[in-house]
C-alpha positions in Angstrom: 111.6 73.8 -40.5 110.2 70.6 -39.8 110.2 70.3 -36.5 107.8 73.4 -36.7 105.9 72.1 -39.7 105.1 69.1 -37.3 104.4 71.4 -34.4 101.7 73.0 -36.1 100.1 70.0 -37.3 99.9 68.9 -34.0 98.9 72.1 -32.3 95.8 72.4 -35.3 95.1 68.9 -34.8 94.5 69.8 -31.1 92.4 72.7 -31.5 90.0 71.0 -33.7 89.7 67.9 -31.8 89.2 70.3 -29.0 86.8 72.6 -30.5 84.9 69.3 -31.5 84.0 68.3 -27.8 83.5 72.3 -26.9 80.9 72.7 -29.5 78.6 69.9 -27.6 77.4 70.7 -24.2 75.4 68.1 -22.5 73.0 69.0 -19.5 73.0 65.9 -16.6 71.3 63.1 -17.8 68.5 62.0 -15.1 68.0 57.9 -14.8 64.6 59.0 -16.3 65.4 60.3 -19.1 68.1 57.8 -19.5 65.8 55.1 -20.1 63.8 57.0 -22.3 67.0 56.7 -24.5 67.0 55.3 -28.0 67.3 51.7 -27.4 70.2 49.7 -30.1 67.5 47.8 -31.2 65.5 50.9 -32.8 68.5 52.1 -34.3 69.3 48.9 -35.7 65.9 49.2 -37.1 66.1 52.2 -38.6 65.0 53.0 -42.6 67.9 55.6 -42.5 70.6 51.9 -42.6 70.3 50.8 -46.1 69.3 47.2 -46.9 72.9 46.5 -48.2 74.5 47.2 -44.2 71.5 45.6 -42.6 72.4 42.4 -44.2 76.2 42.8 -42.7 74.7 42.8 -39.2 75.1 38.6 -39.3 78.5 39.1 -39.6 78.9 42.6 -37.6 76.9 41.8 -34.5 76.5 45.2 -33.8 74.6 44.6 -30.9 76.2 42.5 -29.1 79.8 44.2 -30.0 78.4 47.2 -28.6 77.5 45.2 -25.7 80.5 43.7 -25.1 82.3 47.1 -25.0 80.2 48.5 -22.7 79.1 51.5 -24.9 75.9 53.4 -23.4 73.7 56.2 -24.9 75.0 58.7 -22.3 78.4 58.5 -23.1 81.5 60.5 -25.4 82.3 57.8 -27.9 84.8 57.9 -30.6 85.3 55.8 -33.5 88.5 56.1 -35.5 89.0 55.3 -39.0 85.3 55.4 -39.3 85.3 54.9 -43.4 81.9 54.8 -45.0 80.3 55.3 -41.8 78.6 51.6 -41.5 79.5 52.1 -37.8 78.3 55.9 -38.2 74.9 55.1 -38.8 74.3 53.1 -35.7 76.5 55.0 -33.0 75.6 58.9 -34.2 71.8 58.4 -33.3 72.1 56.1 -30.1 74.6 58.7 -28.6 72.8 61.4 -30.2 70.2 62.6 -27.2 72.9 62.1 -24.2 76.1 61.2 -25.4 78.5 62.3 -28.0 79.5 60.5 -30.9 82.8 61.9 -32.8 84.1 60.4 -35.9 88.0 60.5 -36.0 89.5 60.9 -39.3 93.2 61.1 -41.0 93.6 64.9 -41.8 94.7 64.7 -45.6 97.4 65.3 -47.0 96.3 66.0 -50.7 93.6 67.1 -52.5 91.9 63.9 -53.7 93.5 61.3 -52.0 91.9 58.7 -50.3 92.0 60.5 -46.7 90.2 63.3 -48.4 87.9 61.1 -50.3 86.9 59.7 -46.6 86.7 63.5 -44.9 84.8 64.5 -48.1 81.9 60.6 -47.7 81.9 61.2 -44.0 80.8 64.8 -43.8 78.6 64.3 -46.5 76.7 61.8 -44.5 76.3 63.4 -41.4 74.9 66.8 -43.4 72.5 64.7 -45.2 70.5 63.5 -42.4 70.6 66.4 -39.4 67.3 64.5 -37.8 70.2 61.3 -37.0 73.5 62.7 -37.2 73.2 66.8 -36.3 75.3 66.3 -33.3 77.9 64.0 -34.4 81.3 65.6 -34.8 84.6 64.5 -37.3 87.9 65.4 -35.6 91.1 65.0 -37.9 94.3 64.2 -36.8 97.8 63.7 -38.3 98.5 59.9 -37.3 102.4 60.3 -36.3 101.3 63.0 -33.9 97.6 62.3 -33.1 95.7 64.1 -30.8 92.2 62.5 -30.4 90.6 65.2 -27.9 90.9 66.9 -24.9 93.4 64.4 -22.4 90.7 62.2 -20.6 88.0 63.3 -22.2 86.0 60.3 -23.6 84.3 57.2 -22.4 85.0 55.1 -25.1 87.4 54.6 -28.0 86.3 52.2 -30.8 88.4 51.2 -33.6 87.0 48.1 -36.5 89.0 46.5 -39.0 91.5 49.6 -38.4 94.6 48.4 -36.7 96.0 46.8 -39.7 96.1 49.8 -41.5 97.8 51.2 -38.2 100.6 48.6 -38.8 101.0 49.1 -42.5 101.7 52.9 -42.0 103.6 52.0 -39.2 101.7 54.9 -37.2 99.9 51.8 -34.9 102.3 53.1 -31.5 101.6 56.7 -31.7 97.6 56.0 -32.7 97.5 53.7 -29.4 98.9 56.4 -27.2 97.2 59.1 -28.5 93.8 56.4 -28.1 94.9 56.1 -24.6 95.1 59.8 -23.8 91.8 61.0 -25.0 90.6 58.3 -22.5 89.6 58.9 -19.2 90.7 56.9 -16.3 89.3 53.7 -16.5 87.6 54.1 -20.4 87.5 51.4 -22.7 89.0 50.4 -26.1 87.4 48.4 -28.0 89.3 46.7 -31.2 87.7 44.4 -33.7 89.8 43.5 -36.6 90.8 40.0 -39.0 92.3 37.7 -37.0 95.5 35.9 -38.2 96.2 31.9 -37.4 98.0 31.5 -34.8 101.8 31.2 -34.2 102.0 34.0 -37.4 103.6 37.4 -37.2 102.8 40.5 -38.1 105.5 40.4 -40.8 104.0 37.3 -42.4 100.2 38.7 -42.6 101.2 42.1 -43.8 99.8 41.6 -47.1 96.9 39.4 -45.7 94.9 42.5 -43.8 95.1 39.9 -41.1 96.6 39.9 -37.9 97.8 38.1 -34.7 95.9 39.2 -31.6 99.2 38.9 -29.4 100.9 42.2 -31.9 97.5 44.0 -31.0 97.8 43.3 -27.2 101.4 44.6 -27.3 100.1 48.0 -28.6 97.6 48.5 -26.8 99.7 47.2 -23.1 102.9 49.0 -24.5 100.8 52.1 -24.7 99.3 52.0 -21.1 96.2 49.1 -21.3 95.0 46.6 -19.9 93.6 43.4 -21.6 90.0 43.2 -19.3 88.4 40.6 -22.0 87.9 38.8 -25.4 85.3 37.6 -27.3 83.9 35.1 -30.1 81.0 37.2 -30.8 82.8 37.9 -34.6 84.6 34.2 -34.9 84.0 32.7 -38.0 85.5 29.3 -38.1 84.8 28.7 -41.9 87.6 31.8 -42.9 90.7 30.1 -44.0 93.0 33.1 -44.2 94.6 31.7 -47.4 93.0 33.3 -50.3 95.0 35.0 -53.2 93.6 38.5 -52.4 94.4 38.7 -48.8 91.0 39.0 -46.6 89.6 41.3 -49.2 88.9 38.2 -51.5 86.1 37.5 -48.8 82.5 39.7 -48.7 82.0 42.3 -48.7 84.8 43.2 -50.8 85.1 40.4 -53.2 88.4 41.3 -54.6 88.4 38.5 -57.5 84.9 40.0 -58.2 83.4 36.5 -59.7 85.6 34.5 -59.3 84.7 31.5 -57.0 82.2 34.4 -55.9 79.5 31.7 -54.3 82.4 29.8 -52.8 83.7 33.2 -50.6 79.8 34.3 -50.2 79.4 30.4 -48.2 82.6 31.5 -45.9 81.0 35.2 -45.2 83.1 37.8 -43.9 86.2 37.7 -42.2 87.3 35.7 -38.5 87.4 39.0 -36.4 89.3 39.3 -33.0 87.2 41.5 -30.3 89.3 42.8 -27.9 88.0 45.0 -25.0 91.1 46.9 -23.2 90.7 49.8 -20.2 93.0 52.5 -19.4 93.6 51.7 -15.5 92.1 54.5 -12.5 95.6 54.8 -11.4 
């Protein structure tokens, strides 16, 4: 019985992410009309980002993350784990006219939880603004048998401040390979996420939310990548990855509330790994 309970979850986690990429046809895009695209900067711009994520792009660096990976406005981008949509907001309306933009989301498991809270903030978002987000799409998947999409079917995979709840679930290995199917032949993952000191392990920083960039390398090689580059562009050298609360004592979490508050606003947000990885031609 539960070998076919997990068959269906996986066939009905296909079909959906399937339907999700059928349901948005794109005619050619001419270099014209390309560059008539929404540039990143007008996005960034836009009154539809509140004041409260502006202020995160000094820490973010949307644009040059975006940069970095390589992600144009012509191409089928998805974003796993995207929680309240921060990332949303930016990548929905600059893929909106010639790419694709498709949110991936854990398929819950119970009413209420906090993978239906997210399904339940995401879709909510999306419907409330059809001018920015009409064709963006939310795929769900069950993590131990995830199926992103259609096999080779996107450009790019993006995936911030996600992998450590990956390892925590221990569902990181089949995540990775299913990030690496949906890919096509020489697609990119990009991977952001709180970067550990070195020499830790992943066992050490479990509680921490941070960890070391050689377990995420693993992954991602074990599951068919290749390492192309790395980046500084989210280094912060002031985070000292020893506070009582793990990195959720930083902004823009706070988790001792006011305690010391001024103290963790001076260090900012977490010292972020950027990792760019490509699934090889052949």
């Amino acid at each position: 019985m539960r070998n076919i309970a997990t068959l269906t979850l996986a066939l009905a986690a296909a079909l959906a992410a399937n339907s999700a990429f059928a349901d948005q046809p794109k005619a050619p895009v001419t270099p014209g009309a390309l560059a008539q695209a929404t540039s990143i900067d007008t996005v960034l711009a836009g009154d539809w980002r509140s004041d409260k994520n502006k202020a995160r792009d000094k820490y973010r660096h949307p644009k040059e993350t975006l940069a970095f990976f390589g992600v144009a406005p012509n191409q089928s981008v998805i974003e796993l784990y995207p929680g309240g949509g921060w990332y949303t907001e930016i990548l929905a309306p600059y893929l909106k006219e010639h790419g694709h933009y498709v949110a991936a989301i854990i398929k819950p498991d119970k009413p209420g939880g906090e993978e239906a809270l997210n399904k339940t903030g995401i879709k909510a978002k999306l419907a409330a603004d059809p001018a920015r987000y009409s064709a963006a799409q939310v795929v769900e998947f069950v993590p131990k048998t995830a199926v992103l999409g259609p096999p080779g079917s996107a450009d790019v995979v993006l995936t911030f401040r996600n992998v450590h709840n990956m390892t925590d679930d221990s569902v990181a290995e089949p995540i990775f390979k299913a990030m690496f199917a949906v890919l096509k032949p020489g697609g990119t993952l990009g991977v952001v996420d709180h970067r550990a000191k070195p020499g830790t392990t992943l066992e050490q920083d479990k509680e921490s939310g941070y960890l070391p960039v050689d377990a995420v390398v693993k992954l991602a090689t074990d599951a068919g990548f290749k390492l192309e580059a790395q980046s500084e562009i989210n280094a912060n050298p002031k985070d000292t990855k020893d506070y009582p609360k793990g990195v959720w004592t930083l902004p823009p979490t706070y988790a001792l509330k006011d305690v010391d508050r001024e103290k963790y606003a001076a260090i900012g947000e977490s010292d972020r790994m950027t990792l760019k990885f490509v699934k090889p031609k052949k």
